[in-house]
C-alpha positions as CSV (number, residue, x, y, z in Angstrom):
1,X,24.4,-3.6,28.0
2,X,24.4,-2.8,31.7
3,X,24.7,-6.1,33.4
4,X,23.6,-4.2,36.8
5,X,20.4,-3.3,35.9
6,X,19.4,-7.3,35.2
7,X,21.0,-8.3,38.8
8,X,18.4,-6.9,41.5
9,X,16.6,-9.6,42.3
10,X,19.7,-12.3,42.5
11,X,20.4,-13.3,39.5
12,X,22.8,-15.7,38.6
13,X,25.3,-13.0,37.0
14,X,27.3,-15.7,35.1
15,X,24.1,-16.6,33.0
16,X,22.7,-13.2,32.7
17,X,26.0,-12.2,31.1
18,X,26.0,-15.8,29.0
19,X,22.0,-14.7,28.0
20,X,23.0,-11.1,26.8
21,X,25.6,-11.9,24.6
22,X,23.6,-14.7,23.2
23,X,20.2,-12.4,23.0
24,X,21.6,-9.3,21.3
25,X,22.1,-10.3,18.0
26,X,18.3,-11.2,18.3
27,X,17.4,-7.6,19.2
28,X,15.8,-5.7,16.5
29,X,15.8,-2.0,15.8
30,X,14.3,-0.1,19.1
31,X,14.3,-3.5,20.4
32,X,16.1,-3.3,24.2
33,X,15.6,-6.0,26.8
34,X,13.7,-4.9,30.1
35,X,14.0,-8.0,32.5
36,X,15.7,-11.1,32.9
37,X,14.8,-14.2,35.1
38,X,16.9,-17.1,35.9
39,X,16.1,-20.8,36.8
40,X,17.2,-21.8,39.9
41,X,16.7,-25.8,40.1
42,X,17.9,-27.3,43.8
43,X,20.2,-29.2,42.6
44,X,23.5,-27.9,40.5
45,X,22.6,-26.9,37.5
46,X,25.7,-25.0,35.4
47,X,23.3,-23.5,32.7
48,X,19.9,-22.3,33.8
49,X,17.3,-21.8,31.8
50,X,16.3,-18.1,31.6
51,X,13.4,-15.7,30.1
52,X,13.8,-12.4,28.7
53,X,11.5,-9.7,28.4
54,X,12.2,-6.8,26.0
55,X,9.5,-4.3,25.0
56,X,8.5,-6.2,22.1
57,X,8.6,-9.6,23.0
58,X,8.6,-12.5,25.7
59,X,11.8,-14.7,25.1
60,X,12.4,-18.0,26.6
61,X,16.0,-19.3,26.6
62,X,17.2,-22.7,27.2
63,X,20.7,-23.9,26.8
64,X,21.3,-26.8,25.3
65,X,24.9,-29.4,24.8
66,X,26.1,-28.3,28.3
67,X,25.9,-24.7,27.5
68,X,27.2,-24.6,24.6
69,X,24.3,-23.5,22.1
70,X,21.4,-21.9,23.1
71,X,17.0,-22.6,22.3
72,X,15.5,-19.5,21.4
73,X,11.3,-19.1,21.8
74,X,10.0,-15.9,21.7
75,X,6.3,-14.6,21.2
76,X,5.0,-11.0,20.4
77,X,3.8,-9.2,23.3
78,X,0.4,-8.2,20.5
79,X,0.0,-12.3,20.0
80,X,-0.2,-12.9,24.4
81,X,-3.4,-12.9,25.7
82,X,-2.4,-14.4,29.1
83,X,0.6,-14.3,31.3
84,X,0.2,-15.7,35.2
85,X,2.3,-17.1,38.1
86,X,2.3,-19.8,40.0
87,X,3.9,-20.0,43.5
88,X,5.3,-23.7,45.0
89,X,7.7,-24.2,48.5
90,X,10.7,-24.4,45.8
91,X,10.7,-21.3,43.5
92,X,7.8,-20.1,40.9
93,X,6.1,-21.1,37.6
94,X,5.8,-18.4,35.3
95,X,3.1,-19.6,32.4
96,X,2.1,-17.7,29.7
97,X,-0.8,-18.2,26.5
98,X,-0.7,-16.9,23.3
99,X,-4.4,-15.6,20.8
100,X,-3.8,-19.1,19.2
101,X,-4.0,-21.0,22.7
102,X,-0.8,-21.9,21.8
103,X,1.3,-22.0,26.2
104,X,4.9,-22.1,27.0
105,X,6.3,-22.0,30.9
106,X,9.3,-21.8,33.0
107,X,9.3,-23.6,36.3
108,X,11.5,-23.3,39.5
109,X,12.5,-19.6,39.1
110,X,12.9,-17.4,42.0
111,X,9.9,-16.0,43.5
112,X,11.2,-12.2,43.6
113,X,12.2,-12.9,39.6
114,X,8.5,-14.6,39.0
115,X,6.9,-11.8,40.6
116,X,8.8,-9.1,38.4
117,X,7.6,-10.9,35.3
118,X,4.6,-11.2,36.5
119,X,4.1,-7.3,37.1
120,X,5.8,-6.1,33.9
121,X,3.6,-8.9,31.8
122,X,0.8,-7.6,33.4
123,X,1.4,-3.6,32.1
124,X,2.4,-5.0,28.8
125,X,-0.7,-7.2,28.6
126,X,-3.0,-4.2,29.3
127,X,-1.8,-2.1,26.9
128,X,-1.4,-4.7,24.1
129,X,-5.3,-5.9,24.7
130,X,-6.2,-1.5,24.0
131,X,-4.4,-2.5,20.6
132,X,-6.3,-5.4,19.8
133,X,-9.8,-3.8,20.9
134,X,-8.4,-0.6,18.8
135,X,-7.8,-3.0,15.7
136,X,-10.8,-5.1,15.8
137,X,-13.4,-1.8,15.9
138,X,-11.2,-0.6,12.8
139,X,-11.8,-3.8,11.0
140,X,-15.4,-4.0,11.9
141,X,-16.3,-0.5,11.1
142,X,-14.2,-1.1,7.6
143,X,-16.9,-4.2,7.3
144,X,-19.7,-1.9,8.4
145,X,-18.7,0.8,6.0
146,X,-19.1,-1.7,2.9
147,X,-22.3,-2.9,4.0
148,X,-23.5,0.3,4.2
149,X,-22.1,1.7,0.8
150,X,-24.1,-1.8,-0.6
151,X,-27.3,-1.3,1.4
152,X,-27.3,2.7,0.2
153,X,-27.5,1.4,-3.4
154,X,-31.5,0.7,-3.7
155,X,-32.2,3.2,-1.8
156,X,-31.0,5.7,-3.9
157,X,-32.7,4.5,-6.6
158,X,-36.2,4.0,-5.5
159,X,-36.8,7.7,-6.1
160,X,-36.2,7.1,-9.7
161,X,-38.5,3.9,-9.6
162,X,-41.7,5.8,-8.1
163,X,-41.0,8.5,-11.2
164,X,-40.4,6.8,-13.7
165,X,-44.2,4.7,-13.7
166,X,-45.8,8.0,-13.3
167,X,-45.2,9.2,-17.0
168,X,-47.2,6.7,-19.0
169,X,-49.9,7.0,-16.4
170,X,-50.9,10.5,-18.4
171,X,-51.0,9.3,-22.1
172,X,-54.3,10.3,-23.0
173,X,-54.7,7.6,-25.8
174,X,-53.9,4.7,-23.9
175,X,-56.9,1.9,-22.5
176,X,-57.9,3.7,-18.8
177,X,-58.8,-0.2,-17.8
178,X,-55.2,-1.0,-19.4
179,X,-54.0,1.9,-16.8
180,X,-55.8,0.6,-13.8
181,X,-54.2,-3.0,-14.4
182,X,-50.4,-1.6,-14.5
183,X,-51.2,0.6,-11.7
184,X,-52.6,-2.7,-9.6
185,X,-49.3,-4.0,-11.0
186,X,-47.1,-1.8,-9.5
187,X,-49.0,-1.5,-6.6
188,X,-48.5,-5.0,-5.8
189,X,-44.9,-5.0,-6.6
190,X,-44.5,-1.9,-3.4
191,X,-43.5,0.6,-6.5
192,X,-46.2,2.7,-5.8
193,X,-48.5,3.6,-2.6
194,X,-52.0,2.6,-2.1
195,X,-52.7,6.2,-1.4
196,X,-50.9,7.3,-4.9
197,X,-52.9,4.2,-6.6
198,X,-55.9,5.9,-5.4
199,X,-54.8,9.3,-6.5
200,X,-54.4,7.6,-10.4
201,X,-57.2,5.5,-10.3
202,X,-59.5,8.6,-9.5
203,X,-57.7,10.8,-12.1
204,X,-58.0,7.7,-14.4
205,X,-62.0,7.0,-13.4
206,X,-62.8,10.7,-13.9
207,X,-61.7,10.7,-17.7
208,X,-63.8,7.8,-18.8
């Protein structure tokens, strides 16, 4: 990697060279780091703690035994809701939140290096919240889409029901009181119309 690039805002070169050699075996494919910030406590302080940015994740890197090993926590750019900055007389407080409320921060880093996260957190934050409003419509019209395939269901078969009563309404030989009774029946039940109960009942009345 170009250690240049990571070096504009004075960085502590030592532990941005320390950081990338630690990081990269992290990197996944298409994975490539975009910024790194650098502690910078007043008093000495041989291995700083750093955060790493790459365009898939926020990284937070903390050495530990005097340098010798290193405390990875990173969090998916789609899983951060919430990335801010605090300003004090001595350096910066970057803080960020995760969807599960779940917050992680970095104090005393330089202001130039806190703004930079801030900015590039910010773009990345706008663009990841377009996916999550893109994936919750998909999952709610999927939901919609099976309610409506459910709610279609009687409806296509109330044609059927209003038919299907009107065939032993014309048997001659049956009781036209008999008639009248199931035709109240259905009436009641919303199978049939009052208009079209009047219609049978009439036909009914006029063949007695």
């Amino acid at each position: 990697m170009n250690l240049k690039k990571f070096l504009n805002e004075e960085q502590d070169p030592k532990a941005v060279e320390k950081l990338l050699g630690r990081i990269s075996s992290l990197l996944t494919s298409q994975e490539f780091v975009e910024y790194i910030a650098v502690q910078k406590k007043p008093a000495l302080n041989l291995s700083p703690d750093c955060i790493a940015l790459t365009n898939r994740r926020i990284i937070f890197c903390r050495p530990k035994n005097f340098g010798l090993s290193m405390d990875f926590q990173d969090y998916s750019w789609i899983d951060v809701v919430d990335c801010h900055i605090k300003e004090g007389i001595i350096g910066s407080t970057f803080m960020m939140r995760t969807v599960r409320n779940f917050t992680n921060m970095m104090d005393y880093l330089p202001k130039a290096q806190a703004r930079k996260l801030y900015q590039y957190a910010q773009e990345i934050e706008e663009q990841m919240r377009g996916v999550r409003r893109e994936k919750d419509l998909e999952s709610r019209r999927a939901s919609a889409g099976g309610v409506t395939v459910n709610n279609t269901t009687p409806i296509i078969a109330q044609p059927q029901q209003f038919q299907q009563p009107s065939q032993p309404l014309l048997i001659e030989n049956e009781d036209p009181f008999a008639l009248l009774q199931k035709l109240k029946g259905l009436t009641e039940n919303g199978i049939i119309s009052p208009e079209e109960f009047e219609e049978k009942k009439n036909e009914i009345l006029s063949r007695v």
